[in-house]
C-alpha positions, 0 to 999 in steps of 0.5 A: 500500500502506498504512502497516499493510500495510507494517509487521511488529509485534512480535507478527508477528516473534514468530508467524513464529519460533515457526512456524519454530522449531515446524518445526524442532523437528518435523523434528528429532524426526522425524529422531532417532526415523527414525535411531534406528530405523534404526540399530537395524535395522542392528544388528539385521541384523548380528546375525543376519547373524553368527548365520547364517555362525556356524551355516553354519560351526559343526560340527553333528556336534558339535551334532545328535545322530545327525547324525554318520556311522554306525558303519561306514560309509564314504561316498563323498568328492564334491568340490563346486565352485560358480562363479556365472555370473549373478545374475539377476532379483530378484523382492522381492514374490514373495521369489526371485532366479535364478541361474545357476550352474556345478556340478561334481563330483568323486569315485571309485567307481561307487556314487553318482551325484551329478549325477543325484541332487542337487537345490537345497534352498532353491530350484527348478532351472528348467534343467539341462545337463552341460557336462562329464563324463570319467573318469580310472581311478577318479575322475569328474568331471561339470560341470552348468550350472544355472539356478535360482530360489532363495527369499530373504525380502528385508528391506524395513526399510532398502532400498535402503540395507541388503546382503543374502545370497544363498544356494545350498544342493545337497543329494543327493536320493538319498543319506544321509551314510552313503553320501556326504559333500560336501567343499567346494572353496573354493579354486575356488568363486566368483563371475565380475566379469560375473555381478554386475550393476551395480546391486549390488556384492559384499561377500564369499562363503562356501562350505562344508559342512554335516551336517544331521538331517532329524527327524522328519516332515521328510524329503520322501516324494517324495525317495528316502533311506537310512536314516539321517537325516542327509545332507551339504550344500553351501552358497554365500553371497554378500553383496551391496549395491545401489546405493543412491544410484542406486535411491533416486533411482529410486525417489524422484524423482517425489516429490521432483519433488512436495515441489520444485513445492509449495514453489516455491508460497511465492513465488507471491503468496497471493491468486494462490489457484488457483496458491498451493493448486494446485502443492501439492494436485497434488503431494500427489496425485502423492506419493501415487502415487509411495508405491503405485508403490513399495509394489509393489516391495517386500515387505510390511513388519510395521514402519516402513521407510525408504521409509515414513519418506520418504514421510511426510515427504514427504506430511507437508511438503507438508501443512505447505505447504498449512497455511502457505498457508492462514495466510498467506491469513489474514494477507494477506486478513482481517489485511490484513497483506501485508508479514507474509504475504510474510515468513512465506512467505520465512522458512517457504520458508528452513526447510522446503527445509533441513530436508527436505533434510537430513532426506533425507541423515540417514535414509539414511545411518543405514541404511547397514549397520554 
């Protein structure tokens, strides 16, 4: 080796941190703006999040003109009690999950009949089985095991770092709120520790009441009603988390596996061309099936989510890797420069794996939920 192969001139040092400090700053802009966008989606969902147990909650008597119990009527008290048996499939592109219930009702009289007569509002009852019935002088019980679909639009935004509520809501199909008022039994309502699965953990839960107007042109000409407008009610909602670190690892790992390989590239020696440029084109490629492989779990989003940032990094080191190697060829080949090419690879190695690698623990701690 000659004497000019051996030494690294000032200019050369100079080039070197200048492409170091370049990347540095690029993953730094790229990790501030990606956090920040985060941040607010998780803001954001917090404040819908809270705007939603609000109007479950609130007293829409108070709230919706002619929601309230007609004058003179006396509606039959039916106390609902919902018990989760299991959390089922979630299908994120179709926008549903199944559950799988248990339903009882409790009320006095003969004139309704609300296990015949209720229906899921926000889903579809793909099965339904009385378990239980008896009468009691004039009260009634009946127990229904239900099997159903419920439509969730699922926020893509900050998965699988962000939580998300579920929601079951029984209304009677037959009878207005003149004729029959849910009252909610909170105390029995709840989810049993075998329905949840294990990928997820459970926040909270809500159950209550609501009064709801349909309007007009809303009511379904299908569903047999009463005269009035407004009808009873039940919801139950569950707060859900996945876990996200197991996911993520799922999700990403042939990724990650590409960025490994192709930086393992910087230690091949350049003028080795066939391993230096392949490792890195045959990982773009295999990133790039990665990113369809996840686009067909998760629902189209109209914004840029986690998973885009990830993805984009990704693609986007390894990019720079072959853009390195390419310069490096230069110094090594047409400069002559071989000590200046094996230290530009060591010192852009020592700064892209860091700087990946934080990058990937700065964006999904930013999606936490607040």
């Amino acid at each position: 080796m000659s004497e000019r192969q051996n030494e690294i001139s000032p200019r050369g040092y100079r080039f070197v941190i200048f492409w170091a400090a370049g990347l540095l700053l690029l993953y730094a802009l790229g990790g501030y703006f990606g956090a920040s966008l985060l941040r607010g989606y998780a803001a954001e969902t917090a404040r819908v999040r809270q705007a939603n147990i609000e109007a479950l909650t609130a007293d829409t008597n108070s709230r919706a003109p002619g929601a309230g119990i007609p004058s003179g009527a006396k509606p039959v008290d039916v106390q609902v009690r919902l018990s989760m048996n299991r959390i089922g499939e979630f299908a994120m592109k179709e926008s549903a999950w199944s559950g799988d219930f248990t339903l009882s009702f409790r009320w006095t009289g003969d004139s309704v009949n609300p296990g015949k007569d209720f229906r899921i509002v926000n889903g579809q009852i793909m099965q339904r089985e009385l378990e239980k019935s008896y009468q009691r002088g004039g009260e009634r019980f009946e127990e229904y095991r239900v099997a159903a679909r419920i439509t969730k639009p699922f926020d893509a935004s900050r998965f699988p770092f962000g939580d998300e509520g579920l929601l079951v809501q029984v209304e009677d199909a037959a009878h207005g709120l003149g004729e029959l008022r849910y009252v909610a039994d909170i105390r029995n309502s709840g989810v049993s520790s075998e329905s949840i699965p294990r990928i997820m953990s459970l926040a909270r839960t809500l159950a209550g009441v609501q009064v709801r107007s349909s309007g007009p042109g809303q009511s379904d000409p299908a569903v047999p009603r009463s005269d009035t407008e407004a009808y009873s009610r039940f919801f139950f909602a569950m707060l859900v988390a996945p876990n996200s670190l197991g996911i993520y690892q799922r999700m990403f790992q042939a990724l990650f596996a590409s960025v490994a390989v192709s930086l393992i590239a910087l230690y091949i020696k350049v003028n080795s061309i066939d391993c230096r440029f392949g490792l890195p084109v045959g990982g773009f490629f295999a990133s790039v099936s990665n990113n369809i492989f996840v686009a067909t779990l998760l629902p189209h989003a109209d914004r840029i989510t986690l998973t885009d940032m990830i993805n984009t990094i990704s693609l986007l080191t390894i990019f720079l890797v072959l853009v390195q190697s390419v310069i490096s060829l230069y110094i090594f080949d047409n400069m002559g420069r071989q000590r200046l090419s094996q230290f530009y690879d060591r010192v852009s190695f020592a700064v892209f794996l860091p700087a990946y690698l934080i990058l990937n623990l700065v964006l999904p701690f930013a999606a936490r939920p607040l």
